[in-house]
N, C-alpha and C positions, 0 to 999 in steps of 0.2 A: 669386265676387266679385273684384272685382280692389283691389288694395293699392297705393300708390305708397311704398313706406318710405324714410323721412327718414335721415338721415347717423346719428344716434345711435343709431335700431333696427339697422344696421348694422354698428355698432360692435361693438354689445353680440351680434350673432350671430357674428360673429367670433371675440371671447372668449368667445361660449359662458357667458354672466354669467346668470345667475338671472333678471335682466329678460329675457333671450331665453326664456326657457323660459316665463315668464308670458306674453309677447306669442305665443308657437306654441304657449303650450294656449288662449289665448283666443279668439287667431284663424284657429287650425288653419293656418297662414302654407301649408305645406311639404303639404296637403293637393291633388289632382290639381285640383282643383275650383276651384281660387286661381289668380291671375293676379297676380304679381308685378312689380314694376317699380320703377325709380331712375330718377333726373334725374342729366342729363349735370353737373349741378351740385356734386348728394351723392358720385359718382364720384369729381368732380376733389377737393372736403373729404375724403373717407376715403382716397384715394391722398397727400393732402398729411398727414392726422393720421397715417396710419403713416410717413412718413417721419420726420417731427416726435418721434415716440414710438419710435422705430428700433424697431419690429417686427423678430420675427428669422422663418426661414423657416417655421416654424410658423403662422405667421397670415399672412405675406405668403402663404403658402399657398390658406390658407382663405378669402383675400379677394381672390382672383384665381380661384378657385373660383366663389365667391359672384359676381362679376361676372362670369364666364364665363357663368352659368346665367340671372340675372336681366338682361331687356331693359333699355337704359337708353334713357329718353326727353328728346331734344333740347327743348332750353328757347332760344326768340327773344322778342324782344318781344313778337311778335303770339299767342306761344303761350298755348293755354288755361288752360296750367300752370301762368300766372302769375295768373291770376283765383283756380286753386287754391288758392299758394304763401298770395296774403292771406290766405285764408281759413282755412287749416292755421294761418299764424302767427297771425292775432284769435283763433282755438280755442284755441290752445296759452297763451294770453296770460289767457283767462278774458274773450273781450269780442267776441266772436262775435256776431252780435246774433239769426243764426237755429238755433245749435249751442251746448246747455247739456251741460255737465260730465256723466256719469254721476254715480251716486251711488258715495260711497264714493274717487274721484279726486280731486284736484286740478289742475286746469288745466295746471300747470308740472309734476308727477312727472309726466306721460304723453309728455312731451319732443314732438317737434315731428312727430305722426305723425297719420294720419287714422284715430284712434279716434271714434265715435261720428260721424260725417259718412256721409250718406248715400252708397246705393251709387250712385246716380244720380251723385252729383259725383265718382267714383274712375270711373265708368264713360266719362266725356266728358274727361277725364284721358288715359288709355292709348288714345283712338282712332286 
């Protein structure tokens, strides 16, 4: 399956935070089988929140790591990413009109990630 993870799942792999650990046992993230990806977007927010939050080399570490390893996909106007980007944010907002919440979530704790969005739409994302 392939993944496009938003700025805040990034964060939190970073710090290595309890939400990281639920979203890679949920969605096995770091298994061979996944396809991973970032927007040239979430790059430029997590390179500007760690400056903001003076990271010290321990996570500037980890997140120059993490970007080394995960492609990041350029975002134009004509890009699909942006049909995505709505759709990630109307999900994330609870107003989606053809992606309902899992049970047991709420709309906003899943922060702005493609949880529950078909693999078809993550598939035409990372072409």
């Amino acid at each position: 399956m392939h993944y496009l993870l938003d700025t805040n799942i990034l964060v939190h792999l970073v710090r290595n935070s309890e939400k990281s650990e639920e979203v890679q046992l949920i969605f096995n993230l770091f298994d061979a089988a996944q396809s991973l990806y970032i927007s040239a977007v979430s790059k430029g927010e997590l390179l500007s929140f760690a400056k903001q939050s003076a990271w010290g080399k321990s996570k500037m570490d980890k997140l120059f790591n993490i970007l080394g390893v995960i492609p990041s996909v350029p975002v134009d106007g004509s890009s699909p990413l942006m049909d995505a980007y709505a759709d990630i944010d109307a999900y994330s907002q609870g107003k989606h009109p053809d992606f309902q919440t899992p049970a047991g979530f709420s709309s906003r704790n899943m922060g702005k990630m493609i949880y529950g969005l078909r693999q078809q739409l993550c598939c035409w994302i990372c072409r």
